[in-house]
C-alpha positions, 0 to 999 in steps of 0.5 A: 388171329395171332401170328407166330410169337407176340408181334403181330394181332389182326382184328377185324372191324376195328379200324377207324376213318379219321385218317383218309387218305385218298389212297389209304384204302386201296394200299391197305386193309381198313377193315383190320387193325394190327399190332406191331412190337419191336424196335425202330431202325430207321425214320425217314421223314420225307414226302408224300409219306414218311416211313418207320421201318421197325425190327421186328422179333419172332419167337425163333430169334428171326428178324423181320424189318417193316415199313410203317407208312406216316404222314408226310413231313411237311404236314407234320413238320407243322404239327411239331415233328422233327427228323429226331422224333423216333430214334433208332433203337427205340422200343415200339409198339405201333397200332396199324393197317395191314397192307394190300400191296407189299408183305410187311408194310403198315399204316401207322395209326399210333405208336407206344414208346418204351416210356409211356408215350403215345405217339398218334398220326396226327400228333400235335407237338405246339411247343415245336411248331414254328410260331410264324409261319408266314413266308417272305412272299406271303405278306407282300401279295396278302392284297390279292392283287386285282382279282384276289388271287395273289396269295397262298391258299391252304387247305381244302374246305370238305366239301367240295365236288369232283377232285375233292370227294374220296374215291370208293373202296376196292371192290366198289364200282367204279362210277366214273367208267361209265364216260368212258368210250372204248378206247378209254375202257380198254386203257382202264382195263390194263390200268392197276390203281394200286402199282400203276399209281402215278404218285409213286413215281412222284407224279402230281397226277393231274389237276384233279389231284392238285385241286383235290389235294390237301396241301398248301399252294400260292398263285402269284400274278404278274403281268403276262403270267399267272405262276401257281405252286403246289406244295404236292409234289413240288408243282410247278404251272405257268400260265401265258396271259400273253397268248390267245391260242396254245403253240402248234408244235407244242411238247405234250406234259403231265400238266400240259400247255396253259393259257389264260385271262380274266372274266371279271375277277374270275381267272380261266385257265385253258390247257392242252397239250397233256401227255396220256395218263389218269385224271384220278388214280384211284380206281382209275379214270384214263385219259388220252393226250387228246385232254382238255382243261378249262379251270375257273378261279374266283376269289370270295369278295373278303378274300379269304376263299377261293373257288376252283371249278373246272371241266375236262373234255377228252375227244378220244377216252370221254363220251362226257365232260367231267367236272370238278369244284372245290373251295380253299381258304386262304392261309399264311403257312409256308410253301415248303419243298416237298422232295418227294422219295418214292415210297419204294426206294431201298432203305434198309438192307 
């Protein structure tokens, strides 16, 4: 179907999977494909999605501004993006997603410049890409330390379990409900995956997403602590190697109280002390304050692989445990600050 003047062609069946996000589906219509024709306003080049806001023109001169959904910067910082990138006044033509959440917003699949480039999502740039991408860090801990561990770890080997695998589509059942006691059956019925998602609020959401998620992480090891950091969201854990039980008056978080030791070269991670939220966003999984976590690290014996398994159990919302397992491999790039900008803050007047 065409809509008034020459901007905008949806065609349905035509979009491709290649970039799935774990939230693409549930934020726009994979299933239809749309052309967008104007010229570029602004690019924001921020995390956990930049955006393209492009002016666009109908046929009776009335201009609309949309928002075209990116890759995140740190991930395209290291495909040779720059900020400079797409400049306002630039002549576009974006092939695109259409939304299910906001009038005039996309998923950029590809853009074609006034002067014959196209530019993709995921676009390698090499002759821009920093040549080192170690970190001052990243050297002095590639030993791992006693159990592998000491070092950054990159992105998710697919094929993985639990907090790796992708949620299903709108309209598919939600397989994950049936662990859900009442209460957590009624938390889920008010919960809506596609505006109560916690990411828009800059929220790493839980270990589920941090584990599942692709971005590079580190963990260094200290003598009483163990100090993880994911790139996502700017996460920060701290793990207390000095403790046997978790603090009586402890102050409930999004990622809770963690405690830890060593089985072996294995790493186990207890928590509790969560606030209420969800273990997955999409289509949802709630979880009440009463959670509890045990996370198992375990580095490859080359270590060049790290396992990540973990078990959640949640006395008031599960009537089961639910578990999770993913593999990483180890890595030298950067962690960079991720600076997260709500993906609905105002931009353009």
């Amino acid at each position: 179907m065409k809509k008034t003047g020459c901007c905008l062609l949806v065609t349905a069946g035509l979009a491709g999977t290649a970039y799935g996000h774990h939230s693409r589906n549930w934020h726009f219509d994979t299933d239809a494909e749309i052309t967008i024709e104007g010229v570029v306003r602004e690019y924001q080049f921020v995390n956990p999605h930049s955006r393209l806001f492009v002016d666009v023109t109908d046929e009776q001169g009335n201009v609309q501004t949309w928002n075209c959904d990116l890759i995140n910067a740190a991930a395209a910082t290291r495909y040779g993006w720059t900020e400079e990138l797409f400049q306002p006044g630039q002549r576009i033509v974006i092939t695109a997603n259409p939304p299910r959440r906001n009038e005039n917003e996309c998923f950029y699949l590809s853009g074609l410049l006034e002067d014959g480039t196209r530019i993709a999502r995921v676009e390698r740039f090499p002759e821009q890409a920093p040549d080192d991408r170690r970190t001052p860090g990243t050297q002095a801990s590639a030993a791992g330390g006693a159990s592998g561990l000491s070092r950054n770890w990159g992105a998710v080997i697919r094929e993985n379990t639990g907090g790796g695998t992708g949620p299903p589509d709108p309209g598919e059942p939600n397989r994950r409900a049936a662990i859900l006691s009442d209460a957590g059956r009624r938390t889920l019925e008010a919960y809506d995956p596609v505006t109560d998602d916690p990411s828009l609020q800059c929220s790493p959401i839980s270990i589920a997403r941090l584990w599942g998620h692709g971005s590079p992480m580190e963990i260094r090891e200290e003598e009483d602590l163990v100090l993880i950091r994911h790139e996502f969201m700017d996460t920060r854990r701290t793990v207390h190697l000095d403790r046997n039980e978790h603090p009586q008056d402890l102050t409930h978080s999004g990622l809770g109280h963690s405690i830890g030791w060593y089985e072996g070269s294995t790493l186990v991670i207890d928590t509790v002390g969560y606030e209420a939220g969800v273990l997955f966003q999409f289509p949802g999984l709630p979880h009440s304050n009463q959670l509890h976590t045990v996370e198992r690290l375990t580095a490859s014996e080359d270590g060049q692989v790290m396992e990540v398994s973990w078990v959640a159990d949640d006395p008031e919302f599960f009537t089961d445990v639910v578990t999770g397992f993913n593999r990483r491999g180890v890595t030298t790039d950067p962690i960079e600050e991720y600076n997260c900008v709500h993906p609905d803050s105002p931009s353009v007047g």
